[in-house]
C-alpha positions in Angstrom: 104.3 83.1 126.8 102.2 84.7 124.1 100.6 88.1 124.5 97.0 88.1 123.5 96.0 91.6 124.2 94.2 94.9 122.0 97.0 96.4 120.2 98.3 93.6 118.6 97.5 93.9 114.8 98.0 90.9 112.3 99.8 91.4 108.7 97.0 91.6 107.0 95.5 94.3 108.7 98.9 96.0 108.6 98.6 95.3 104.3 94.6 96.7 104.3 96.3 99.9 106.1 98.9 100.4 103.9 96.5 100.5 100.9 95.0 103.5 102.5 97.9 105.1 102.9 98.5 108.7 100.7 101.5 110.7 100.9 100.8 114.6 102.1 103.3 116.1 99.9 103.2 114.4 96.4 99.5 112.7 96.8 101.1 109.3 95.6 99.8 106.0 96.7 103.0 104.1 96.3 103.6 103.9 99.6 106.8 101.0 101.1 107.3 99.7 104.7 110.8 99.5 105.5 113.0 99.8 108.4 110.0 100.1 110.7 109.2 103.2 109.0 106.1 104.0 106.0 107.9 106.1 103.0 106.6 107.0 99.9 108.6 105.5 96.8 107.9 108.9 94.8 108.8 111.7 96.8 110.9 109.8 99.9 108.9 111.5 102.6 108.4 109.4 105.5 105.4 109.1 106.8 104.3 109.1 110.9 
């Protein structure tokens, strides 16, 4: 049974989110999705 409901957000709207995405302590863009988690590839910090 598929769930069809408001919270469920598709890849690409995931992608268009992560281009938005700026890291607090270093101001770097370059920000990777991995392990469930948002990080930023210059500094490390995980983002919430």
């Amino acid at each position: 049974m598929a769930y069809v409901g408001g919270n469920v957000r598709s890849l690409e709207t995931v992608k268009r989110e992560d281009l938005n995405r700026e890291c607090p302590d270093c101001g770097s863009k370059d920000i990777e999705y991995a392990n469930e988690e948002f990080y930023c590839k210059k500094c490390g910090l995980v983002l919430d």
